[in-house]
C-alpha positions as CSV (number, residue, x, y, z in Angstrom):
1,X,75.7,-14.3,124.8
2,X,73.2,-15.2,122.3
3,X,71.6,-12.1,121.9
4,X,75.1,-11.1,121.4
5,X,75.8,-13.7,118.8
6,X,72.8,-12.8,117.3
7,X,73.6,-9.1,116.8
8,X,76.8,-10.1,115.1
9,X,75.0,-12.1,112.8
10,X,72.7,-9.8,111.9
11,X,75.4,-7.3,110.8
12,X,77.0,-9.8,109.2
13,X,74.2,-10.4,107.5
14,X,73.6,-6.7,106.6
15,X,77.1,-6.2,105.9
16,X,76.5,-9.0,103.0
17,X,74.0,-7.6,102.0
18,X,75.0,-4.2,101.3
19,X,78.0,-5.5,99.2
20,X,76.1,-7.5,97.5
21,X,73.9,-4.2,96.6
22,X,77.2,-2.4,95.6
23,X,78.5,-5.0,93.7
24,X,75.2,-5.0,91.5
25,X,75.7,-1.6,91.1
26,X,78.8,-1.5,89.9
27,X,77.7,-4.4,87.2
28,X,74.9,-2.5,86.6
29,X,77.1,0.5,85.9
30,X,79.3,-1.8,83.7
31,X,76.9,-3.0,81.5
32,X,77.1,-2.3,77.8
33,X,74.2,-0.9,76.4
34,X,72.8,-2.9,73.6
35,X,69.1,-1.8,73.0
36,X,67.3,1.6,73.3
37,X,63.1,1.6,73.0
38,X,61.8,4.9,71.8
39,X,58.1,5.6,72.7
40,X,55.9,8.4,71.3
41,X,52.9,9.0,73.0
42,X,50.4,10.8,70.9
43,X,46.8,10.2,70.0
44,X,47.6,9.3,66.3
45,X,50.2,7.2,64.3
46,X,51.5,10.5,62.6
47,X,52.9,13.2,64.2
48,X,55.5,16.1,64.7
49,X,58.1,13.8,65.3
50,X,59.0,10.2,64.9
51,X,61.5,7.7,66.8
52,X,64.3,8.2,63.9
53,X,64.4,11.8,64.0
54,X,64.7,11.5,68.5
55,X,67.1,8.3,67.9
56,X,69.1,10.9,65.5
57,X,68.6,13.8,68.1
58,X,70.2,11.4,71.2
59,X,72.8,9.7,68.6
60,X,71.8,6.4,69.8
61,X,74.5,4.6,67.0
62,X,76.7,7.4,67.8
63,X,76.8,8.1,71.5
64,X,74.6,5.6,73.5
65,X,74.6,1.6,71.7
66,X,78.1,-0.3,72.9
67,X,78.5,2.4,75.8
68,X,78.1,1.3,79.2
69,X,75.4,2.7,81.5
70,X,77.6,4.7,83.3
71,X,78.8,6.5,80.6
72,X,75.3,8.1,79.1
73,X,73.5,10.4,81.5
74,X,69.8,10.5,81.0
75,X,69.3,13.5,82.5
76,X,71.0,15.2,79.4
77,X,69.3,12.8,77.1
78,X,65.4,14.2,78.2
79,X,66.9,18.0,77.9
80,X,68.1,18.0,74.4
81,X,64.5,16.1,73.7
82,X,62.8,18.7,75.1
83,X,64.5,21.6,73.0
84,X,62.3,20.2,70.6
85,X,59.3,22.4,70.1
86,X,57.1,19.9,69.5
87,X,58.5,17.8,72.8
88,X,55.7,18.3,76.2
89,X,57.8,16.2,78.1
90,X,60.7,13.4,77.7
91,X,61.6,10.4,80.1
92,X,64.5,8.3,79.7
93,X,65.3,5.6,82.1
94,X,67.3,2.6,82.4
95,X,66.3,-1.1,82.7
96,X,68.2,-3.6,85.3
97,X,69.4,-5.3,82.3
98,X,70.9,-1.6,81.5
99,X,68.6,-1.5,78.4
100,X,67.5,2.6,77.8
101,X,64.3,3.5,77.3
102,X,63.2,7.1,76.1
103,X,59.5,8.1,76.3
104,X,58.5,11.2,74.4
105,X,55.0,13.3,75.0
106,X,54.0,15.0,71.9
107,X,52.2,18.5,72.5
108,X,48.6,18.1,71.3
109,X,47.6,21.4,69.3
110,X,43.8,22.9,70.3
111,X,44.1,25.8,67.7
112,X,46.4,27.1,64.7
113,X,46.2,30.9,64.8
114,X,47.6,33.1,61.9
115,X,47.6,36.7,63.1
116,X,47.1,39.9,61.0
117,X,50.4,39.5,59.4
118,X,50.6,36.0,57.6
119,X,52.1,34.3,60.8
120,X,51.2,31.1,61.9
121,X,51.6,28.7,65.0
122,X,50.1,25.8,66.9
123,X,49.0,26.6,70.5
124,X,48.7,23.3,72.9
125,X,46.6,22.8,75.9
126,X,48.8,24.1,78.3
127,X,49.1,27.3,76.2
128,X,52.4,27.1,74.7
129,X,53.2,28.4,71.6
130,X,55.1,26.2,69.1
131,X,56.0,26.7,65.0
132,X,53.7,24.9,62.3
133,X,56.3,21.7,61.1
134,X,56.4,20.9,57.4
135,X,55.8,17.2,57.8
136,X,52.7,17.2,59.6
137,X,49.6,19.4,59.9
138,X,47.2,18.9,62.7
139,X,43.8,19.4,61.3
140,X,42.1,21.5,64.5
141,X,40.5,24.9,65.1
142,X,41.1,27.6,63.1
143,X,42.0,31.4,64.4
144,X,42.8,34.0,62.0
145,X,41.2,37.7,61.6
146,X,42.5,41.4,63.0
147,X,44.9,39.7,65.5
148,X,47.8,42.0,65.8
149,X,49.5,40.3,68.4
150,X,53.4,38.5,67.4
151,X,53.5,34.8,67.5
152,X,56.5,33.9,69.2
153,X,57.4,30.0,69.4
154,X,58.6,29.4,72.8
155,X,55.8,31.6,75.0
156,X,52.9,31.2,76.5
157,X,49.4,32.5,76.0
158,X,49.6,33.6,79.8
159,X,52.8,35.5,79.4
160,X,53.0,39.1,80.5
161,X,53.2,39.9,76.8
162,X,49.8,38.4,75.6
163,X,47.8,39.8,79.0
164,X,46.3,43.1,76.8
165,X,46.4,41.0,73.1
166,X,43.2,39.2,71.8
167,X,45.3,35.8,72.3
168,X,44.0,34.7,76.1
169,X,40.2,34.9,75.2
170,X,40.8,33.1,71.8
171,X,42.4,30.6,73.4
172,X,39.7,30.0,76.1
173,X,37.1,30.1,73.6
174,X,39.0,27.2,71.4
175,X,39.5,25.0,74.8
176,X,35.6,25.5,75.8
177,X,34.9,24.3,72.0
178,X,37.2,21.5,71.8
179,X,35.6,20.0,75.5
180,X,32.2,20.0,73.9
181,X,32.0,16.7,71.2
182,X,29.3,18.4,69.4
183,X,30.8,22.1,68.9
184,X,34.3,20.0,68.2
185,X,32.9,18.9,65.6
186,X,30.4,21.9,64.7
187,X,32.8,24.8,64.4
188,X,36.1,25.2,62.4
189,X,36.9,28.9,62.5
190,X,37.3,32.1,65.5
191,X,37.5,35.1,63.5
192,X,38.2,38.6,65.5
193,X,36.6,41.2,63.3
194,X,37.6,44.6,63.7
195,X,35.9,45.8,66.2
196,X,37.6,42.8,68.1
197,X,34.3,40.9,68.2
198,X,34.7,37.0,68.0
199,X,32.9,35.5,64.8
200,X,33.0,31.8,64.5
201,X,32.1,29.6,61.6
202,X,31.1,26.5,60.9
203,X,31.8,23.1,59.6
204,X,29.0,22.7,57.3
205,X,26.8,26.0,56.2
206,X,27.9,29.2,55.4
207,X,26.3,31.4,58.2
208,X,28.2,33.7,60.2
209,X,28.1,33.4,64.5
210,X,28.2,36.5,66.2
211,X,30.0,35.5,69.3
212,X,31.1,38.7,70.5
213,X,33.3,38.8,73.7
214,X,33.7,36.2,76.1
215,X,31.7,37.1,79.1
216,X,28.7,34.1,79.9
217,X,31.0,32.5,77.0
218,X,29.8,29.0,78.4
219,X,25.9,30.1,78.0
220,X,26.4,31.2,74.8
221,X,27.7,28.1,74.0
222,X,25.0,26.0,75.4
223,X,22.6,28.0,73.5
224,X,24.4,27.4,70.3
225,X,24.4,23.4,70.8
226,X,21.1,23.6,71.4
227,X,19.9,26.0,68.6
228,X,21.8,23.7,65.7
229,X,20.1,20.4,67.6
230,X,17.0,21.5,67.0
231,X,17.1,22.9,63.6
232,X,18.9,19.9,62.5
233,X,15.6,18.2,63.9
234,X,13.8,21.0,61.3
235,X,15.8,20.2,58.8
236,X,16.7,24.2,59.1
237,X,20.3,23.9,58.9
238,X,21.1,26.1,55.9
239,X,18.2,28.4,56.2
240,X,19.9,31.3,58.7
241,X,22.8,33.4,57.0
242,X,23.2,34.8,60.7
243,X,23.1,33.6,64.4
244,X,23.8,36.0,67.2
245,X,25.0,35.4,70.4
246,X,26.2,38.7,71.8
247,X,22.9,39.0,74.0
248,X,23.5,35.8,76.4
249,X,19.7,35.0,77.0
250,X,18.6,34.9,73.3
251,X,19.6,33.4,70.0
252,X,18.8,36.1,67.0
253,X,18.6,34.5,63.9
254,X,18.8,36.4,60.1
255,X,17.3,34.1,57.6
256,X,18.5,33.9,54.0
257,X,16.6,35.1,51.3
258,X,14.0,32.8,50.4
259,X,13.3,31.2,53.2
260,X,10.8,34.2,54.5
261,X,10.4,36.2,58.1
């Protein structure tokens, strides 16, 4: 009898419980939203976008404030963010209060390539391709030269299309440069010549790096950091007008008139 009593109860009990669930729900459901907190995450203040031009985007006095939650579908709200080409990812959730927040990823450009033709785009670190904007210019690495490849906004480096271009090994050259502080800082320009040899350039001097292609890329690169540490420690930094790479086991240097053999 009591274990019989008690296994009433206990349904009762659950019973309860799930209308209290449903009925929380439903207010949930009910309420009106009031508040919406937009959130760009991006490594500076500036960016691509800003929270009026998403808040415009969503039509947060339009379509979302004095709605109630049921009514706005955050599923719909993340895809028209993410038709923005400067969007990685959005989020957009709900409070239990039934306030909506929206948190936007900006895609963090590792080169600006201008190809043979005059056209430019920004290429992320996943690879995607995405337009220059004309209220904000990301100051990073620079790739311009005898690359006769379309930019399309919208691909990928990886895409079928790009396989045979110059595009891949640029852009694994600018992502081993921009994971190295010192080159980060060191180099500003890939230029592919005509031969479609890399050249890169520095920050500060005006000497020419013969890269050349990308195999042992990650040697050559060690030897470079370590060839500009130690003539900075010579105080040799403008004396070369040339530094070759091609031949991974040696740094050949061409000096500039003046400065003898």
């Amino acid at each position: 009898m009591k274990k019989w009593i008690a296994g009433i109860s206990t349904a009762v009990l659950a019973l309860v419980l799930i209308v209290l669930s449903v009925y929380a729900y439903v207010q949930f459901r009910n309420n009106k939203i009031s508040k919406v907190t937009i959130h760009i995450e991006r490594n500076n203040k500036k960016g691509f976008v800003n929270r009026k031009e998403i808040a415009a985007l969503i039509g947060v006095k339009k379509n979302i404030i004095g709605k109630t939650v049921k009514a706005v579908h955050t599923n719909k709200i993340e895809r028209k963010i993410n038709r923005n080409p400067y969007v990685q990812y959005a989020d957009a959730f709900f409070d239990i209060q039934g306030n909506l927040f929206v948190n936007v990823k900006e895609k963090i450009p590792v080169i600006r390539i201008t190809n043979y033709y005059g056209k430019s785009c920004y290429v992320d670190k996943n690879g995607d391709i995405f337009p220059l904007s004309n209220v904000f210019a990301k100051r990073v690495l620079i790739a311009n030269g005898y690359i006769k490849t379309p930019l399309i906004s919208g691909k990928n480096i990886n895409d079928s299309i790009y396989v045979k271009s110059e595009l891949p090994s640029v852009f694994l050259l600018a992502r081993k440069i921009q994971s190295n502080r010192f080159l980060k800082a060191l180099i500003s320009q890939v230029y592919v010549n005509s031969q479609k040899k890399i050249e890169l350039f520095p920050e500060v001097g005006n000497q020419v790096i013969m890269f050349g292609g990308l195999i042992d890329a990650k040697q050559k690169l060690e030897n470079l950091e370590a060839f500009y540490q130690q003539a900075m420690a010579n105080g040799g930094w403008n004396k070369y007008k040339k530094i070759n790479l091609v031949y991974t086991n040696q740094v050949i240097c061409t000096k500039k008139y003046g400065y003898g053999k």
